[in-house]
Every structure is written in C-alpha cells, then in structure tokens.
Backbone bond lengths (Angstrom), bond angles and torsions (degrees), N, CA, C in turn:
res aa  C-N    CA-C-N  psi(-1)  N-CA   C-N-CA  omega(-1)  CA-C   N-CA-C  phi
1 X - - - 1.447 - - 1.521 109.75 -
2 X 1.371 105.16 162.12 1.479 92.36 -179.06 1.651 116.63 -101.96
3 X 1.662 101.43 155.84 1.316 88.36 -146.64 1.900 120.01 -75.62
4 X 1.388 111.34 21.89 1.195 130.66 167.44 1.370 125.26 -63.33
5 X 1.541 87.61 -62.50 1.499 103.68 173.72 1.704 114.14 -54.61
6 X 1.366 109.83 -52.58 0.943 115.28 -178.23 1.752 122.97 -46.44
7 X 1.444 93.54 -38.54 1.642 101.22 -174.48 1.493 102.21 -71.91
8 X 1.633 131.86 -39.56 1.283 138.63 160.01 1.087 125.12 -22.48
9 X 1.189 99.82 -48.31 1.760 125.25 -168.11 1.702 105.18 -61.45
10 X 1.478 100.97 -49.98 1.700 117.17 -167.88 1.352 80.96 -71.03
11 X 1.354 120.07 -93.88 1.582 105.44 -167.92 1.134 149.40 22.76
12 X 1.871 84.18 -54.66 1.253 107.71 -149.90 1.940 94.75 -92.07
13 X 1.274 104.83 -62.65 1.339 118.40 159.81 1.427 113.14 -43.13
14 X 1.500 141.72 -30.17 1.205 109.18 158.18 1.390 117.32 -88.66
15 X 1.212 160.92 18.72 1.087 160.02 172.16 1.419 129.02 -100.59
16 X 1.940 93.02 -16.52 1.342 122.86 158.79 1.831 92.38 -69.21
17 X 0.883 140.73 -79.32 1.611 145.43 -158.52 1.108 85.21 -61.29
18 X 1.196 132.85 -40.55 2.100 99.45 -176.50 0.828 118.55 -105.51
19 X 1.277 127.08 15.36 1.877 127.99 146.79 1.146 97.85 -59.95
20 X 1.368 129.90 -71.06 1.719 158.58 -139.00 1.888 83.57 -54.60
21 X 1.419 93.90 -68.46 1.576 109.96 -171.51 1.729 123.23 -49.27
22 X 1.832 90.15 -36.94 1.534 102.64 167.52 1.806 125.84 -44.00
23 X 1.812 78.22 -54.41 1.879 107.10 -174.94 1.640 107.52 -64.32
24 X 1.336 119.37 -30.56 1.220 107.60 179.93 1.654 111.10 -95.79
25 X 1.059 100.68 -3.77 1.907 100.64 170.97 1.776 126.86 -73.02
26 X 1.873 88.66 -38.08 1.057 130.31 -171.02 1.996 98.84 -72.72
27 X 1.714 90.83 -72.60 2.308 73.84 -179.86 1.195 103.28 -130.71
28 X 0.934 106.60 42.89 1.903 120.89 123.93 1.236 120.63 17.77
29 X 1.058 96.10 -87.13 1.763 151.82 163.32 1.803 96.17 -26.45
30 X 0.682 138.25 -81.67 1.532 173.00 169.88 1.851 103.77 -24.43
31 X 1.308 106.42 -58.05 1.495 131.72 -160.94 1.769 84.63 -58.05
32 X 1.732 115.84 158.99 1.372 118.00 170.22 1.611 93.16 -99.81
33 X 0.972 152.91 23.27 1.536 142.19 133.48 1.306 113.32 -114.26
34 X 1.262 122.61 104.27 1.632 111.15 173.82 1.648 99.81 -96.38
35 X 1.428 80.80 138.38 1.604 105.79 167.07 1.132 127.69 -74.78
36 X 1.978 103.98 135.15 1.500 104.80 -144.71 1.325 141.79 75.21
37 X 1.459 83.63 17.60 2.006 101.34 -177.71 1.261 93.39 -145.68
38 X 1.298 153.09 -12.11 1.321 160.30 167.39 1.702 109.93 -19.65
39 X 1.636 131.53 131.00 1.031 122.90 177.49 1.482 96.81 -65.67
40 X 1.016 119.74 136.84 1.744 138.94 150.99 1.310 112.71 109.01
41 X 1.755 110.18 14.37 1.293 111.64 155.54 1.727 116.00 -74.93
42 X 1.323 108.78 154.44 1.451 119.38 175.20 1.316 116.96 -66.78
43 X 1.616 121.95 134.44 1.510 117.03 -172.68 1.961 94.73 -154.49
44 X 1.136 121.86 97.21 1.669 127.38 179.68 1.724 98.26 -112.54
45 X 1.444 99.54 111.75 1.663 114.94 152.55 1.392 107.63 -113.42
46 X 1.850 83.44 152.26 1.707 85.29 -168.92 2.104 80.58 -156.92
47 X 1.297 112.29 165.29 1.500 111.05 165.32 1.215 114.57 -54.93
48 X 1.589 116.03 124.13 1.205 125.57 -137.66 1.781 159.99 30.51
49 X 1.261 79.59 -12.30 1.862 98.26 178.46 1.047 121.54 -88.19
50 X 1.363 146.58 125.86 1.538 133.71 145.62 1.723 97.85 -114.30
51 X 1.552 84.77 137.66 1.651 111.77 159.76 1.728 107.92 -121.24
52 X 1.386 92.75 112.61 1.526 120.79 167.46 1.823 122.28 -78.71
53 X 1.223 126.66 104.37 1.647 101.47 173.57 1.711 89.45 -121.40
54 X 1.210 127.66 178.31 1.205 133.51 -173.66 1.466 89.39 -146.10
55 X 1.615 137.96 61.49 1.156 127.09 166.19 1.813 126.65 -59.42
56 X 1.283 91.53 -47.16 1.990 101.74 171.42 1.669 108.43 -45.03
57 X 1.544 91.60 -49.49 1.748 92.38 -167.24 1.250 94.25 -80.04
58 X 1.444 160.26 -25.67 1.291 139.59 144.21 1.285 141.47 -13.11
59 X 1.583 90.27 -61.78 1.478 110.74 -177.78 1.632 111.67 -87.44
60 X 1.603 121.39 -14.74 1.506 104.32 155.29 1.135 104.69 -91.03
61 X 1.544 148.83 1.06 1.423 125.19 176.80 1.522 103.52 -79.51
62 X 1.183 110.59 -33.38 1.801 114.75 -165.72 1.626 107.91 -64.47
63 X 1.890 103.46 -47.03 1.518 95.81 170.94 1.764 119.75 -70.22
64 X 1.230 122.13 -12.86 1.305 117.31 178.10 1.627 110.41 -82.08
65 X 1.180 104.33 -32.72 1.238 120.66 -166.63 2.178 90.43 -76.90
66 X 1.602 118.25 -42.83 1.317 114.14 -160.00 2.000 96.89 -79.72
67 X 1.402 104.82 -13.34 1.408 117.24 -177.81 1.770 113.96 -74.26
68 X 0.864 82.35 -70.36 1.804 86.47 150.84 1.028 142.47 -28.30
69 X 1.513 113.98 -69.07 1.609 113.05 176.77 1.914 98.27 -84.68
70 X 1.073 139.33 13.67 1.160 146.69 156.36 1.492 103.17 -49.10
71 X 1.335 95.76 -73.28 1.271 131.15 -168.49 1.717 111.25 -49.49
72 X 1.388 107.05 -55.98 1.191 116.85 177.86 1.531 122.28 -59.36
73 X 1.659 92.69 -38.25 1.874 98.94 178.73 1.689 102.17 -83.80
74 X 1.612 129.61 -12.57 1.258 117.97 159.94 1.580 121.13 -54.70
75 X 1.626 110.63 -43.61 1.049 105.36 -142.83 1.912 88.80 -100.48
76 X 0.758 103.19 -11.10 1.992 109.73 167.76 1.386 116.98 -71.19
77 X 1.702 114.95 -2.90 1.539 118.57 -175.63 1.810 99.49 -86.95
C-alpha cells in the first residue's frame, strides 16, 4: 500500500481511541463501574497521607486495551 494511505489509516484509528477515551472521561461519572474506583484497587489513609494505586483498573485497562489492538492487528491481516 502506499505509504500515505497507510499513515491515513493510523490517523484515523487513533482518533478513533481518542474520541472513545474522550467519551469515557466525559460520563465516566455515569458508567456503573467507574474507573479507578474498582473493588480491589489500593486505597491507604493515614493522618495526613493518602496512597492511591488503581491496580484492578490497571489490569482491566491493559486487557481492554490488549483486546483492541488484537483486534486491530486481526483485522489488518
């Protein structure tokens, strides 16, 4: 292909992911799992300190995120 198209293509596909990313920033809020609030993420208060980790929401962003470009390198064959 030529390599125009090709660069088009990405473009295009990333702008698809940052709409997507937009929409979930945007109502978030809204969704019955919000991200970064997941039971079995890490949450330590103490006098004055909080330590935040969001491990759960990690580990489903990575498989959504590894589901995806799955998908994408399927459908590029």
């Amino acid at each position: 292909m030529e390599p125009l198209r090709e660069l088009g293509k990405m473009f295009l596909i990333v702008g698809v992911v940052l709409a997507v990313a937009g929409a979930l920033l945007m109502y978030g809020a809204r969704l019955p799992l919000r991200l970064g609030r997941l039971p079995g993420d890490i949450a330590y208060r103490a006098k004055g300190v909080t330590f935040y980790f969001p491990i759960v929401t990690c580990i489903v962003l990575s498989l959504a995120f590894t589901f995806v470009l799955w998908i994408v390198n399927h459908l590029r064959r």
